[in-house]
C-alpha positions in Angstrom: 7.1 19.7 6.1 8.6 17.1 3.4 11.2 17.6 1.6 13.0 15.2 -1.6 15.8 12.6 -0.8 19.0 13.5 -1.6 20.6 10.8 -3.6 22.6 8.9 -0.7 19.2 8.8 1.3 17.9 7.2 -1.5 20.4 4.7 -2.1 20.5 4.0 1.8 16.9 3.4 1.5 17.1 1.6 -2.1 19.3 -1.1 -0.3 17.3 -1.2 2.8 13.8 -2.7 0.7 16.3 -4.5 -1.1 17.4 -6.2 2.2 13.8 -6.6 3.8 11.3 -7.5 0.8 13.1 -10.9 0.5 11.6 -11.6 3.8 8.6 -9.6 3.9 7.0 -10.6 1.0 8.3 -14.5 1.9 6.2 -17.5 0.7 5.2 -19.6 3.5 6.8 -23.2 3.3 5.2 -25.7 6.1 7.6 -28.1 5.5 10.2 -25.4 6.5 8.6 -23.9 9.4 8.4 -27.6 10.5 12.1 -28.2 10.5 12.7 -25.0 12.3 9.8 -26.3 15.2 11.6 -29.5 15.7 15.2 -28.2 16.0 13.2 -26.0 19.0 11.7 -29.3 20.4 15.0 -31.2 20.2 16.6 -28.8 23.0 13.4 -29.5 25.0 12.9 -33.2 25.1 9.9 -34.9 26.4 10.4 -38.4 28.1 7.9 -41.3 27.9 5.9 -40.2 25.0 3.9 -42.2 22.8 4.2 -42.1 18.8 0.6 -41.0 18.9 1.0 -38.2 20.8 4.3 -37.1 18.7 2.3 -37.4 15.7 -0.8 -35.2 17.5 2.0 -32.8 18.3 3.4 -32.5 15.1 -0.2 -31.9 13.1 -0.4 -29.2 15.8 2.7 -27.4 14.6 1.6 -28.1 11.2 -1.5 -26.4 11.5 -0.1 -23.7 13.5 2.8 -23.1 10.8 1.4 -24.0 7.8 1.1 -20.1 6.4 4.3 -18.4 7.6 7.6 -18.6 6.3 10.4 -20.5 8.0 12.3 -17.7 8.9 9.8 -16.1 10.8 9.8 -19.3 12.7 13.2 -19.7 13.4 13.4 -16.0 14.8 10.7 -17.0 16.5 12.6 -20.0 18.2 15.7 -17.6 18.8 13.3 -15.5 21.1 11.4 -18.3 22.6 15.6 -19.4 23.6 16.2 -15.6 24.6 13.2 -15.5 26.5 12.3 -12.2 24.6 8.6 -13.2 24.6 7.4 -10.3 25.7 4.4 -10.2 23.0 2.9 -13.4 24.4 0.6 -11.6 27.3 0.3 -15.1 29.1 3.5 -15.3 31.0 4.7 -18.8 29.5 7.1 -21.2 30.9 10.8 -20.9 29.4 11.6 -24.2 30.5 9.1 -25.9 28.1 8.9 -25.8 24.6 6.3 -23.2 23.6 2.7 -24.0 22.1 1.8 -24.5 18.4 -0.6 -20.9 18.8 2.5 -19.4 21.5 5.1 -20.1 18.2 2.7 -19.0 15.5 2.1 -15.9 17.4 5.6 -15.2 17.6 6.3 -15.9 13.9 3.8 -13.7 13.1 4.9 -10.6 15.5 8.7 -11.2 13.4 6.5 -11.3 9.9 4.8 -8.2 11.0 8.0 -6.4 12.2 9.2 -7.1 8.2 6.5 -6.1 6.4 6.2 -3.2 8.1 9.5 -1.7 7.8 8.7 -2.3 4.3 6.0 -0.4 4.4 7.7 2.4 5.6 10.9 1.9 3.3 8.5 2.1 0.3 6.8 4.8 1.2 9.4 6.7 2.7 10.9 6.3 -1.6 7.6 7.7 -2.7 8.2 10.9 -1.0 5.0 10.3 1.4 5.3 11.8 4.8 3.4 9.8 7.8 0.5 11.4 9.2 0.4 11.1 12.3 -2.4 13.2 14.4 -1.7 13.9 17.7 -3.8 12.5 20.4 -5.2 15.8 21.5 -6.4 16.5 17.7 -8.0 13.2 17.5 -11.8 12.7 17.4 -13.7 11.2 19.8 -15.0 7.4 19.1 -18.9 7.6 18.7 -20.4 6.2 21.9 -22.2 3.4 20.0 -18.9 2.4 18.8 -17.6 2.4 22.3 -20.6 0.3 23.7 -20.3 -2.5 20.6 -16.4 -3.4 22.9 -18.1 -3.1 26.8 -20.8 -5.7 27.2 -21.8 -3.8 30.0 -22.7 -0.9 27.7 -24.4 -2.5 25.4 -27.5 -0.5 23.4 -30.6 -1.6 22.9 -31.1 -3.8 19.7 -33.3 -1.4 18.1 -29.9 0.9 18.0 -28.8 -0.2 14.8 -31.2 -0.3 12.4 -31.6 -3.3 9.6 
């Protein structure tokens, strides 16, 4: 059942895209996203480290950063700092500074969280309800579709045609 906003609700959620497109819809700045990285390494410091390797390390982060915006990467730090890495399935070690791909993925993860609630925001003015279908009134996957993700399972090649 849907219903329209009422004008506060509207207003509530007016200033709530106005307050999360800035930084959903943020350009990604590498030279940014650097700075952030390094005020993360300075708390970690590494001793006895050649300039070559602090230069290796830094083209990591560079690659790693180089499409997300900086504030993505300095929530990203504040978690890494929290320890609220939850996200990252590999159980890393807090007292070291985390990987290029362990800090991307977290930049990403806060990236997603914003442009999703943007998402919603936005739709939520259109006057779209979510669908959601409840997990008993879902199909089935087809079993071919099943068998393409267990390598066990696999069909035989003549199974899809072309």
């Amino acid at each position: 059942m849907s219903r329209a906003l009422t004008p506060d609700e509207r207003s509530i959620l007016s200033r709530l895209v106005d307050e999360v497109a800035p930084r959903a819809e943020a350009k990604p700045g590498s030279v940014a996203a650097l700075q952030e990285a390094a005020k993360l390494l300075v708390v970690f410091p590494a001793s006895n480290i050649s300039e070559a390797v602090i230069d290796a390390r830094s083209e990591a982060y560079e690659i790693a950063l180089e499409d997300v915006p900086a504030w993505t990467v300095e929530a990203a730090a504040k978690r890494w700092l929290k320890g609220e890495v939850a996200v990252l399935a590999d159980k890393p070690n807090l007292s070291f500074p985390p990987s290029p791909p362990q800090l991307r993925a977290l930049a990403l993860d806060e990236w997603g969280k914003a442009r999703a609630a943007l998402w919603r925001y936005r739709r939520l003015m259109e006057g779209r309800v979510e669908r959601v279908v409840p997990l008993k009134g879902r199909r089935s996957l087809p079993k071919v579709t099943l068998q393409a993700f267990d390598p066990k399972c696999r069909p035989p090649a003549d199974a899809y045609p072309g």
